[in-house]
PAZADO-163041 format. One record per residue (C-alpha): residue number from 0; residue in one letter; z, y, x. Coordinates in Angstrom, 3 decimals, m for minus. Layout:
+-----+---+----------+----------+----------+
!   k ! r !        z !        y !        x !
+-----+---+----------+----------+----------+
! NUM ! A !        Z !        Y !        X !
...
+-----+---+----------+----------+----------+
***
This chain:
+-----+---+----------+----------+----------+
!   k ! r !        z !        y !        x !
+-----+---+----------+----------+----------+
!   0 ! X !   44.315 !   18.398 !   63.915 !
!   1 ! X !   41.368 !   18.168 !   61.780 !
!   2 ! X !   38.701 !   15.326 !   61.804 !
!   3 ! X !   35.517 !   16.271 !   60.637 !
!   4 ! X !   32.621 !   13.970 !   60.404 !
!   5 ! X !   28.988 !   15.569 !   59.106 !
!   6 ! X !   25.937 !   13.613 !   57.575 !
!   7 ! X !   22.040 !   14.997 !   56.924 !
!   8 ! X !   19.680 !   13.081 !   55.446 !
!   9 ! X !   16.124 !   12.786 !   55.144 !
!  10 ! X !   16.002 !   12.791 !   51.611 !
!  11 ! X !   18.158 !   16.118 !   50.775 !
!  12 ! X !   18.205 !   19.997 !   52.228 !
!  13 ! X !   21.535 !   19.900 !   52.397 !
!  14 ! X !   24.377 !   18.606 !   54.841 !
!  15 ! X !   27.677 !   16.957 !   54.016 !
!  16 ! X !   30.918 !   17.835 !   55.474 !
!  17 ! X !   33.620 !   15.138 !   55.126 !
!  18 ! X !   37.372 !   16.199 !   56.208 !
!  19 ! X !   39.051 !   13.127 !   57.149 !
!  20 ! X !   41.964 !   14.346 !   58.625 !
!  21 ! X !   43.614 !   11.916 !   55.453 !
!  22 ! X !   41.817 !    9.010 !   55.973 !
!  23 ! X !   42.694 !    7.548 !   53.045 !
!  24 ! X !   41.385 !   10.425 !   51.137 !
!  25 ! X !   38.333 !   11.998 !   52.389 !
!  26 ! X !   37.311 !   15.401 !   50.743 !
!  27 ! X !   33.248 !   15.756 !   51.090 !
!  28 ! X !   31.476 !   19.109 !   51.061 !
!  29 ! X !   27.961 !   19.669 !   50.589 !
!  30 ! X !   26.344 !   22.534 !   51.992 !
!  31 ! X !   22.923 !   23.891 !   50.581 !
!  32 ! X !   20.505 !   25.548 !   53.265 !
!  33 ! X !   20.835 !   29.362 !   53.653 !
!  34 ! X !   17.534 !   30.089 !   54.210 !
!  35 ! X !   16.335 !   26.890 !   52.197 !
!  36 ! X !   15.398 !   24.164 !   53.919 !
!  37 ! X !   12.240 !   24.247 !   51.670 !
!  38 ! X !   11.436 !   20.194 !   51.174 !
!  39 ! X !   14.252 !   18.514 !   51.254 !
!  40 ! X !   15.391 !   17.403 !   55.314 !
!  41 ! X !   18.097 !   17.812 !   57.691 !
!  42 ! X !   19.492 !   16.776 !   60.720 !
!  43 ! X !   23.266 !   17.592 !   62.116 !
!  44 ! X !   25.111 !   17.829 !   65.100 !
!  45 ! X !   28.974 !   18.911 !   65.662 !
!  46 ! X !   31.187 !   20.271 !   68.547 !
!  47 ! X !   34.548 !   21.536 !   67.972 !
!  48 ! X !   34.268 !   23.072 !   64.899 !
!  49 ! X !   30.558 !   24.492 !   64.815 !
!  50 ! X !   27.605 !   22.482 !   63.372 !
!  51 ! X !   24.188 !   22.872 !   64.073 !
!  52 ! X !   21.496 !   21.586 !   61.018 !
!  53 ! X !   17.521 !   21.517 !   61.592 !
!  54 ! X !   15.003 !   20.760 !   59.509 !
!  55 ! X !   13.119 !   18.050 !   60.193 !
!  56 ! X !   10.216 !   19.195 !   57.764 !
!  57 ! X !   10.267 !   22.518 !   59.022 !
!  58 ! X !   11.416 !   24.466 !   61.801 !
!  59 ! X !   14.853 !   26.001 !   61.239 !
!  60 ! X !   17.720 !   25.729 !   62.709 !
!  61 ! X !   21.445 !   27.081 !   61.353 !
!  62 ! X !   24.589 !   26.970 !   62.523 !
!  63 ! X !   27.749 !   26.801 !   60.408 !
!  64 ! X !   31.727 !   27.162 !   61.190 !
!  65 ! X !   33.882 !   24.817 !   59.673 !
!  66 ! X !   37.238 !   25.584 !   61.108 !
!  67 ! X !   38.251 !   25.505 !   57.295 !
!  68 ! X !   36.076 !   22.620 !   55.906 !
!  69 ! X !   36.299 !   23.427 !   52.114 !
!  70 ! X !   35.021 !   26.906 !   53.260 !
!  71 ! X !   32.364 !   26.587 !   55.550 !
!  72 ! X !   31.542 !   29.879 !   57.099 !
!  73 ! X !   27.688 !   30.613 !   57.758 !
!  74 ! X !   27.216 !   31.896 !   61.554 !
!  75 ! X !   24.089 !   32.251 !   62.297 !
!  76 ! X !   20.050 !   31.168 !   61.529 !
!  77 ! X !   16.637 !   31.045 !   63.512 !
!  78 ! X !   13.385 !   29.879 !   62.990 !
!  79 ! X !   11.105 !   28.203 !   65.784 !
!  80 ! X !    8.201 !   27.352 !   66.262 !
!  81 ! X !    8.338 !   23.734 !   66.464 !
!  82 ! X !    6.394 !   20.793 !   64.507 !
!  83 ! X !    9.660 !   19.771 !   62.980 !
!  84 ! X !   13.506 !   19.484 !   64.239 !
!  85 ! X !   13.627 !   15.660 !   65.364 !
!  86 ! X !   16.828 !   15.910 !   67.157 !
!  87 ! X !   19.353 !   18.781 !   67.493 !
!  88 ! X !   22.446 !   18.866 !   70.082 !
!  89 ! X !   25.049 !   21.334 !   69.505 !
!  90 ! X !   27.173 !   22.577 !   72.985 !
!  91 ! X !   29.309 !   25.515 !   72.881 !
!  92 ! X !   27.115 !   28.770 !   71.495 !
!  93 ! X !   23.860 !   26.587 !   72.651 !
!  94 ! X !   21.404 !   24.352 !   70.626 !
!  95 ! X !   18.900 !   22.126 !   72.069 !
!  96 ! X !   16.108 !   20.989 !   69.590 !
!  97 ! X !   13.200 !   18.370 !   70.224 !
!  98 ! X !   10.082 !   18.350 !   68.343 !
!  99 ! X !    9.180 !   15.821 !   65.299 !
! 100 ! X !    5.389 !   15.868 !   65.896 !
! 101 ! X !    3.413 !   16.214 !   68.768 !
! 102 ! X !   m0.132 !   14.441 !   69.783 !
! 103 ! X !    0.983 !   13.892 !   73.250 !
! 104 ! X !    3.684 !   16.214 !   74.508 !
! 105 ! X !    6.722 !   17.439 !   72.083 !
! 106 ! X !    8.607 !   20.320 !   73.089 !
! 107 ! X !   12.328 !   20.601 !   73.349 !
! 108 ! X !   13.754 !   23.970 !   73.270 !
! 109 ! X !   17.217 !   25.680 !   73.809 !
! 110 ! X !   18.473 !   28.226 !   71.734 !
! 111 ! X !   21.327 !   30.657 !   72.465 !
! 112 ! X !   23.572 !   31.509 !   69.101 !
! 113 ! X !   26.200 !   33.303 !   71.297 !
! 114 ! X !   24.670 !   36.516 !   70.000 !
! 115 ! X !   24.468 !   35.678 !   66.294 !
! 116 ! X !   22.995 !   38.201 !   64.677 !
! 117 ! X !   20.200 !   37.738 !   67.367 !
! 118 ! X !   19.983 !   34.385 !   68.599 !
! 119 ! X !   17.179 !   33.513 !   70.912 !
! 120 ! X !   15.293 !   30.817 !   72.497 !
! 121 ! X !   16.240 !   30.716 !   76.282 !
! 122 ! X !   13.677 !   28.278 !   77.480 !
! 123 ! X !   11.184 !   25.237 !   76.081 !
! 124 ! X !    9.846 !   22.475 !   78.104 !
! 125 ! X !    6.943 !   20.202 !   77.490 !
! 126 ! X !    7.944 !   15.939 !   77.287 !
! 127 ! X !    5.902 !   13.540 !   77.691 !
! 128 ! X !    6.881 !   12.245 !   73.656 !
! 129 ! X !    4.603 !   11.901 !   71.391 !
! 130 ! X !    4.282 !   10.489 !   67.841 !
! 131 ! X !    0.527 !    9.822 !   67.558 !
! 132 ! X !   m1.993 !   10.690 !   64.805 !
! 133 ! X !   m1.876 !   13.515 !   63.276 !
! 134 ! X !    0.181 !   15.378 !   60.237 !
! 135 ! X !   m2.844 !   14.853 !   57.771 !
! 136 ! X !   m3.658 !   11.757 !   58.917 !
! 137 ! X !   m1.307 !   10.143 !   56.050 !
! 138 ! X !    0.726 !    7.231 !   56.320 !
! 139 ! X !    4.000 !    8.417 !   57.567 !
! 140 ! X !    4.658 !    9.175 !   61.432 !
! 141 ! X !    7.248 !    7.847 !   64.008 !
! 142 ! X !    8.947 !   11.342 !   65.306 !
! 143 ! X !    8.108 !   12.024 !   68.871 !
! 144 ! X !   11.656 !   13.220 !   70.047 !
! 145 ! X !   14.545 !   10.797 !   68.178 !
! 146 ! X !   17.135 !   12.059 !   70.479 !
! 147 ! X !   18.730 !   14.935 !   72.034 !
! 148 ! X !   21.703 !   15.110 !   74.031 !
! 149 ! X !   23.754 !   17.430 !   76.493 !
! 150 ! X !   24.466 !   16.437 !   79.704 !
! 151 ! X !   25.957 !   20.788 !   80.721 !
! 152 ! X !   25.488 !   23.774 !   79.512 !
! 153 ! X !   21.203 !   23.837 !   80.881 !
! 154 ! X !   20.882 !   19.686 !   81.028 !
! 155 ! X !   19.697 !   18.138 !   78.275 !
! 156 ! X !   18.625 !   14.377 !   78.145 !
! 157 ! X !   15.737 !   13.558 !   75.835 !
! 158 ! X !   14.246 !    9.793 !   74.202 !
! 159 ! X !   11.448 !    9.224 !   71.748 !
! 160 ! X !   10.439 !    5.867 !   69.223 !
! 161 ! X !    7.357 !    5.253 !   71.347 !
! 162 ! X !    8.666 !    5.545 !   74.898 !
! 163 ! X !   10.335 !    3.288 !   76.964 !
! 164 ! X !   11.974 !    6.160 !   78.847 !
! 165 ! X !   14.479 !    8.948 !   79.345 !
! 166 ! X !   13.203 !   12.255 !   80.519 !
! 167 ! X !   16.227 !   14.470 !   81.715 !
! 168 ! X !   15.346 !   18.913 !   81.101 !
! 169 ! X !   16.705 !   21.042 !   82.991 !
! 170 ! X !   17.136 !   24.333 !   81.883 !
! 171 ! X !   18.955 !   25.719 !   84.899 !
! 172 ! X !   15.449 !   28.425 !   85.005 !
! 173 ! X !   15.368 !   28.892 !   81.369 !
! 174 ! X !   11.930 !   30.239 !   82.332 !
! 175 ! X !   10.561 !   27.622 !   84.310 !
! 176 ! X !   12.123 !   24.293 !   83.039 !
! 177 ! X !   12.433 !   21.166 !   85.308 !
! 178 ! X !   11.723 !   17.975 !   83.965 !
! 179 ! X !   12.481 !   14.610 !   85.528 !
! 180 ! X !   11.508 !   11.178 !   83.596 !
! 181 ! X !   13.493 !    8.098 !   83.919 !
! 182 ! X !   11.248 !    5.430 !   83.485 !
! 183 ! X !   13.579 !    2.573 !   84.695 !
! 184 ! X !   15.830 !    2.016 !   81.860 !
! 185 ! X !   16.063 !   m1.804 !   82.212 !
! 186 ! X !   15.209 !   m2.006 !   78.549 !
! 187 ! X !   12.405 !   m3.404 !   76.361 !
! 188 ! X !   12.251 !   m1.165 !   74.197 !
! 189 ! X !   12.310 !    2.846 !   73.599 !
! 190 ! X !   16.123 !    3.691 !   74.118 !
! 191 ! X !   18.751 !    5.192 !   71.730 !
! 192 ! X !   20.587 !    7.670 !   74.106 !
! 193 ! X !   24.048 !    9.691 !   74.062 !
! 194 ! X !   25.592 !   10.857 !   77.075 !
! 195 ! X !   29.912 !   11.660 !   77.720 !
! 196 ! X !   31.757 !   12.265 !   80.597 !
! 197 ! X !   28.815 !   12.006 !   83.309 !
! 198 ! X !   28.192 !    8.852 !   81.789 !
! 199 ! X !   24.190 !    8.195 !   79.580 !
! 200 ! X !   24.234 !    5.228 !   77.357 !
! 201 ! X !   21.247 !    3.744 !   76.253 !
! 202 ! X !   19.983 !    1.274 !   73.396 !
! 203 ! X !   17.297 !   m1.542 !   73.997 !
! 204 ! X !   15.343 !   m0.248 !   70.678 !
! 205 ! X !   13.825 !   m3.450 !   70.523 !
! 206 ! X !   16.435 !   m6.077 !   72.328 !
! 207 ! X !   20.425 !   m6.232 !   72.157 !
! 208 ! X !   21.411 !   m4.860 !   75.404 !
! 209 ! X !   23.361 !   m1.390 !   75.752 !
! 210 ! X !   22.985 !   m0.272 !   79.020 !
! 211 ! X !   25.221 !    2.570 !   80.709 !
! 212 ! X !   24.223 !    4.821 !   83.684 !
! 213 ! X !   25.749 !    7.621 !   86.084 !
! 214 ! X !   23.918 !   10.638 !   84.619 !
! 215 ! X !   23.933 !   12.173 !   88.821 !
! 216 ! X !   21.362 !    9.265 !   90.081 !
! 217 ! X !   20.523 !    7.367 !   87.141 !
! 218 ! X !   21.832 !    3.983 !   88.439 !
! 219 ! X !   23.164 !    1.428 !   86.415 !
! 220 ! X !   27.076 !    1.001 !   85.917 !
! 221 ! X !   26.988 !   m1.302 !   83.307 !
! 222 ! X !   24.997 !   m3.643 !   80.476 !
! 223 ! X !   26.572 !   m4.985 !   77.674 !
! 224 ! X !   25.246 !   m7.290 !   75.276 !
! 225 ! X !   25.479 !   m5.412 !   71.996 !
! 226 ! X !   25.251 !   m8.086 !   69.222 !
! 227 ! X !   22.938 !   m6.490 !   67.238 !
! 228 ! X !   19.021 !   m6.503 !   67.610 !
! 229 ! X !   17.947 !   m4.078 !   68.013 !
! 230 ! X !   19.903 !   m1.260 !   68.877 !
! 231 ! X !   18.678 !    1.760 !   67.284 !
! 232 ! X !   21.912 !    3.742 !   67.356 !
! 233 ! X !   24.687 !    4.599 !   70.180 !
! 234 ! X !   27.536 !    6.839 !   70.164 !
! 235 ! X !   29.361 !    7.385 !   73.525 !
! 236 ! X !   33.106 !    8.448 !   74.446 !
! 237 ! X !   35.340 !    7.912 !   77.605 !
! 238 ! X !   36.489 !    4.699 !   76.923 !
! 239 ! X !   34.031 !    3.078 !   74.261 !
! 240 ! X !   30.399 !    2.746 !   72.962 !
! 241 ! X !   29.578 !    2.409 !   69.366 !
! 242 ! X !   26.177 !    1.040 !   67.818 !
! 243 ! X !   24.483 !    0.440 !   65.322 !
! 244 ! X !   21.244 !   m1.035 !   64.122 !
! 245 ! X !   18.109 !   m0.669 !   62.337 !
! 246 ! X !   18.466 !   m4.376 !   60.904 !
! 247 ! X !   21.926 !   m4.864 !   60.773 !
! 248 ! X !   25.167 !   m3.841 !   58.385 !
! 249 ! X !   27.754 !   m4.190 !   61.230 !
! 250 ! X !   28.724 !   m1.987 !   63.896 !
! 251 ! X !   29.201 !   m2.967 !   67.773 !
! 252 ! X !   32.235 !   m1.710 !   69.508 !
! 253 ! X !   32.072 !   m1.881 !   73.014 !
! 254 ! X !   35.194 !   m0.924 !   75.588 !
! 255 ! X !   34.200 !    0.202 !   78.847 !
! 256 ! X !   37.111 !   m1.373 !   80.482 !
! 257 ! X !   35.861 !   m4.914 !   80.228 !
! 258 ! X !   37.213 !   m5.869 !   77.066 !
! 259 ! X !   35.254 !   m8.514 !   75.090 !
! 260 ! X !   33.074 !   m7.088 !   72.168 !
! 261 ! X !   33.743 !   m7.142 !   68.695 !
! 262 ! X !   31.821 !   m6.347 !   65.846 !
! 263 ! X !   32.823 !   m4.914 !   62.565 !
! 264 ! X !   31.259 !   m5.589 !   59.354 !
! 265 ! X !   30.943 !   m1.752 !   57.603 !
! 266 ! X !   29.951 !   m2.486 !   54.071 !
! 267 ! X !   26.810 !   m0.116 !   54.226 !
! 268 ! X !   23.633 !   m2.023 !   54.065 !
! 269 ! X !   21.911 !   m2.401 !   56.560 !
! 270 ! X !   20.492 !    0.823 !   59.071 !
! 271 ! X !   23.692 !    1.990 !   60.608 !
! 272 ! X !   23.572 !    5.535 !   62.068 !
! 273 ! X !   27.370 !    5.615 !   64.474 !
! 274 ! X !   29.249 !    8.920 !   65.840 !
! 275 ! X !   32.133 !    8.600 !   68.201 !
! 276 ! X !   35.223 !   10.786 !   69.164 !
! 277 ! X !   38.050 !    9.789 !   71.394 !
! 278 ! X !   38.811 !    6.389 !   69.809 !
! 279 ! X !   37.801 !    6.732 !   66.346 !
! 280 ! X !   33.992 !    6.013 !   65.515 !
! 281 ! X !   32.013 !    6.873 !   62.423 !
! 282 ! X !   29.119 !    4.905 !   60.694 !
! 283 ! X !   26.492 !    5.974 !   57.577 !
! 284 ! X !   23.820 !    3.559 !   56.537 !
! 285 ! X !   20.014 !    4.631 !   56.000 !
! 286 ! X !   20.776 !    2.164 !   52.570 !
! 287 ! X !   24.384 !    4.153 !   51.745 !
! 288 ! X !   25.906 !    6.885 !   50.408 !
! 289 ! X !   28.688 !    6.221 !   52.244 !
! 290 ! X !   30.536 !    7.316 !   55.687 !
! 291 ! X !   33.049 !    5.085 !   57.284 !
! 292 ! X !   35.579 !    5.554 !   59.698 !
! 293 ! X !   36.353 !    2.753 !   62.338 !
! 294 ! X !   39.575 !    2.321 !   64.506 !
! 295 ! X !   38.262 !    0.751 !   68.233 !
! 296 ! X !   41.982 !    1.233 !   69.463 !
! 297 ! X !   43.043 !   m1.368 !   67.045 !
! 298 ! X !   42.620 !   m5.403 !   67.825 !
! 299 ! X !   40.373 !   m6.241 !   66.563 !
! 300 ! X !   38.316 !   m2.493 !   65.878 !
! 301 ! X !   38.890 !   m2.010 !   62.120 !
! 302 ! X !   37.536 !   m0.039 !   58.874 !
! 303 ! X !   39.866 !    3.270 !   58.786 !
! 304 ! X !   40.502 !    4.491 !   55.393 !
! 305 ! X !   38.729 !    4.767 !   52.493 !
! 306 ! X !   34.718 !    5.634 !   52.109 !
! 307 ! X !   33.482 !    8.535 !   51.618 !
! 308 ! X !   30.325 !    9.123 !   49.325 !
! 309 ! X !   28.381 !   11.860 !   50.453 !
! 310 ! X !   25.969 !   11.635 !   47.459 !
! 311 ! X !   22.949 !   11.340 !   49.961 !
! 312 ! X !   19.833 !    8.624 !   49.374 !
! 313 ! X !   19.856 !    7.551 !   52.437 !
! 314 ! X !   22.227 !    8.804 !   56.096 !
! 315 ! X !   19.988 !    9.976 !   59.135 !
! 316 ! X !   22.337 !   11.075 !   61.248 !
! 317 ! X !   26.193 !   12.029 !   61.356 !
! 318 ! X !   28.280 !   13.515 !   64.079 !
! 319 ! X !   32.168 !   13.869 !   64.265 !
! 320 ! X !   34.685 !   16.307 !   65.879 !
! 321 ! X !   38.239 !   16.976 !   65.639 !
! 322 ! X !   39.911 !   20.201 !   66.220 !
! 323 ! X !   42.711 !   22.436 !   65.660 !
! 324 ! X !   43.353 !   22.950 !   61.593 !
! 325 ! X !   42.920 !   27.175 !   60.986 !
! 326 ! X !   46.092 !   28.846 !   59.731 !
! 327 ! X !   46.933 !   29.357 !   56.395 !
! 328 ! X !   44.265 !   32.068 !   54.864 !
! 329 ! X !   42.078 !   31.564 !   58.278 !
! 330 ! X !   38.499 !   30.097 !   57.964 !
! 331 ! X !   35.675 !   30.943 !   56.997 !
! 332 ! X !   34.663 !   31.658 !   53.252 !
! 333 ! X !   30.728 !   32.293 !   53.547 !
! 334 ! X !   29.886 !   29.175 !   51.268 !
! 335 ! X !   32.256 !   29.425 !   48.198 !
! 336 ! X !   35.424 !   27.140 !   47.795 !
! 337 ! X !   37.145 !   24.488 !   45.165 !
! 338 ! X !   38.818 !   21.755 !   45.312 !
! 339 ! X !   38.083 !   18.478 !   45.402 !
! 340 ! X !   37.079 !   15.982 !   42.496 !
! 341 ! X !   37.178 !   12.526 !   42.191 !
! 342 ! X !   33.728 !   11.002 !   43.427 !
! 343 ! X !   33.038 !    7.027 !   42.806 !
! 344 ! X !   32.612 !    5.063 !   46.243 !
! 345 ! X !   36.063 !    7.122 !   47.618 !
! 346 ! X !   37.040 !   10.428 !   49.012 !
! 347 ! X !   36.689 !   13.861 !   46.627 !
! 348 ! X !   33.009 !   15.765 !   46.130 !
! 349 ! X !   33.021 !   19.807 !   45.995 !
! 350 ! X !   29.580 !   20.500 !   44.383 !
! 351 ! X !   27.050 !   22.605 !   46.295 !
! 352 ! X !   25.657 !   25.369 !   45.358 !
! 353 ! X !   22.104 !   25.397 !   43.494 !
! 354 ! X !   19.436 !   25.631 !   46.009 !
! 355 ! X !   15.600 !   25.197 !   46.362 !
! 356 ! X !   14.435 !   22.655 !   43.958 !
! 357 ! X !   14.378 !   19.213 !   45.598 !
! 358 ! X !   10.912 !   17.201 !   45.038 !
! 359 ! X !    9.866 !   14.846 !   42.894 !
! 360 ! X !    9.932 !   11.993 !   44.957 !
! 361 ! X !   12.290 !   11.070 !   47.860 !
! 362 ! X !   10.984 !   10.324 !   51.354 !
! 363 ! X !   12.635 !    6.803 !   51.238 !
! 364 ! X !   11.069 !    5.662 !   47.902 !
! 365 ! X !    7.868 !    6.839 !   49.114 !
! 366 ! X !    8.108 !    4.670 !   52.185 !
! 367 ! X !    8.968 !    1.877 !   49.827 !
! 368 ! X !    5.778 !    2.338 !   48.276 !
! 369 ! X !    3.698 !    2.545 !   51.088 !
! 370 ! X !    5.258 !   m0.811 !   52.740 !
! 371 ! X !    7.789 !    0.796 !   54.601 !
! 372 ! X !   10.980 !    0.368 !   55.925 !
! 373 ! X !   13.473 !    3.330 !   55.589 !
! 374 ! X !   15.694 !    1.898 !   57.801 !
! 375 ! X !   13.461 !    2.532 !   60.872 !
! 376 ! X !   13.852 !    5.797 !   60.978 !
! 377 ! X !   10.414 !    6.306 !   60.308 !
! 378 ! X !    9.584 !   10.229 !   59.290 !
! 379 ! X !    6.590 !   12.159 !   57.388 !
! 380 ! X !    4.819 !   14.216 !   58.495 !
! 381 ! X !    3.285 !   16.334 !   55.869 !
! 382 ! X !    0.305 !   19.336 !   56.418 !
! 383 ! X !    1.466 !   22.866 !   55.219 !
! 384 ! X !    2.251 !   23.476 !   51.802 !
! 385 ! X !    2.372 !   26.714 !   49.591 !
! 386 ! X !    4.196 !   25.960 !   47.136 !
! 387 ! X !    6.446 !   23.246 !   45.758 !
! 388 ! X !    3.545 !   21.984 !   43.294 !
! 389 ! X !    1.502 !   21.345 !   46.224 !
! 390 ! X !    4.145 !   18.795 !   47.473 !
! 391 ! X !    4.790 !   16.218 !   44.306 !
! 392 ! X !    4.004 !   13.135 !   45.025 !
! 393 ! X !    2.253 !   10.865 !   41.774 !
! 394 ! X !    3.391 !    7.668 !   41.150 !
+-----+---+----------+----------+----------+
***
């Protein structure tokens, strides 16, 4: 079996693919938008072997096979109309995006790839997210939608950085959307949500609780004090929950059998973005260029393997799958091949291919000007652009 984990960054157009089916040696492989991502964003989601990337300065979204991840085979690209990708879901031949800016009510949409040299949109619904000001206004902007998750095939669960709930879409009408809002989370602050096995967990975004509800009626199983404040991060299987935080370096691993809760210190800074599958959980820091792998099976949940740098400024979100490997001369070959060289921080680095030039200044050291704290997740929101020139920022 392959295990994949993928990373996209704020501060780059393209997306890493790390194969850490050897732990101990993790092979990364960056892949360059195709279309460009023109200025420099992405965000990534996995399932089985198919990841979905948006731009969270734009509005594209692609999808990419990597049955064979030092071949990554291109699948399939559409454009939207949406302020931004915030948060992309990947499910089967279906991606479900939510909207980076919005006044007052940021749209998530749901896009079907199963056709993909025509992919469409099959429905959009209005939330009640918003991210306040304006895109011109200038100091940088919280994103309206920070998460997006599938609960089937036409459910999708939505949160945002300024609300204090969860609104469930239902795309069972792709025409006519149904939207229900969950305003009793029991938190204090605007949740960090990922759902598994009819199961939601959410993130007190501004206290240390994790809280974990039946996704039929929205009642409360469980709450779990997380050890971390806050909780900006959660990453859900059957048996655990994984989080991270905004002002923390360690991760939270938290059985859902009762077990007591452990943390695990993952050498990344502080900002911890987490991913989950099956027992094995992965962590990038918005102050790393590193992925980590962490064992919760073993006692106490340990660091798996060595690190892998995915030569990134800063980690905005990851996602990890395994699946079966492809057969010898299987795979895709859209992207170009190589092997692996040695890359400092662990793991082996196949180049990408030259893209779009990247700007001038990164998103992260222009929030460090401004006062700013990248590990927030905090996002900008820039007015339309013709050309590259038009977007340097000057010292």
């Amino acid at each position: 079996m392959r295990r994949v984990v993928v990373a996209g960054s704020d501060n780059d157009p393209s997306f890493a693919v790390i194969d850490f089916t050897a732990p101990g040696s993790p092979v990364v492989r960056r892949i360059p938008p195709d279309p460009a991502f023109p200025f420099g964003a992405c965000r990534v989601a996995i399932d089985g072997s198919r990841v979905a990337a948006g731009d969270s300065q734009g509005s594209d979204v692609r999808v990419v096979d990597v049955t064979d991840p030092a071949n990554p085979d291109p699948v399939a690209f559409f454009r939207t109309n949406l302020a931004g990708i915030a948060a992309i879901a990947i499910r089967g031949h279906r991606v479900a995006v939510g909207e980076v800016f919005s006044s007052s009510s940021a749209r998530v949409a749901l896009i079907d790839f199963s056709s993909p040299a025509n992919p469409g949109v099959l429905g959009i619904a209005s939330t009640p997210f918003a991210s306040g000001g304006s895109p011109s206004s200038g100091p940088p902007q919280v994103s309206a939608i920070s998460s997006v998750v599938f609960l089937s095939d036409d459910v999708v669960i939505v949160s945002g950085q300024n609300q204090l709930q969860i609104s469930q879409v239902d795309f069972s009408n792709p025409a006519s959307p149904t939207l229900t809002n969950l305003t009793q989370t029991k938190l204090g602050g605007a949740p960090a949500i990922d759902a598994k096995s009819g199961k939601i967990a959410a993130g007190d975004g501004s206290g240390s609780h994790v809280n974990l509800f039946d996704a039929a009626d929205f009642s409360l199983v469980a709450s779990f004090g997380s050890k971390l404040l806050p909780v900006t991060s959660v990453a859900l299987s059957s048996s655990f929950v994984l989080a991270g935080s905004s002002q923390d370096g360690i991760v939270s691993c938290i059985p859902l059998d009762g077990s007591p809760i452990q943390t695990v210190q993952a050498n990344l800074d502080i900002g911890l973005v987490t991913a989950i599958d099956g027992h094995i959980g992965a962590c990038g820091g918005a102050n790393s260029v590193l992925i980590r792998l962490v064992d919760l099976s073993a006692t106490p949940p340990a660091l798996l393997g060595a690190p892998a740098n995915v030569q990134f400024e800063a980690v905005t979100t990851i996602g990890i799958s395994s699946f079966p490997s492809a057969p010898p001369g299987g795979g895709g070959g859209g992207v170009g091949g190589g092997a692996g060289t040695p890359s400092t921080g662990g793991g082996g680095v196949i180049p990408p291919q030259p893209h779009f030039p990247r700007r001038p200044a990164s998103l992260r050291s222009f929030m460090i000007s401004q006062g700013l704290d990248p590990a927030l997740g905090l996002r900008i929101i820039r007015p339309p652009v013709s050309s590259i020139a038009g977007f340097i920022i000057v010292p």
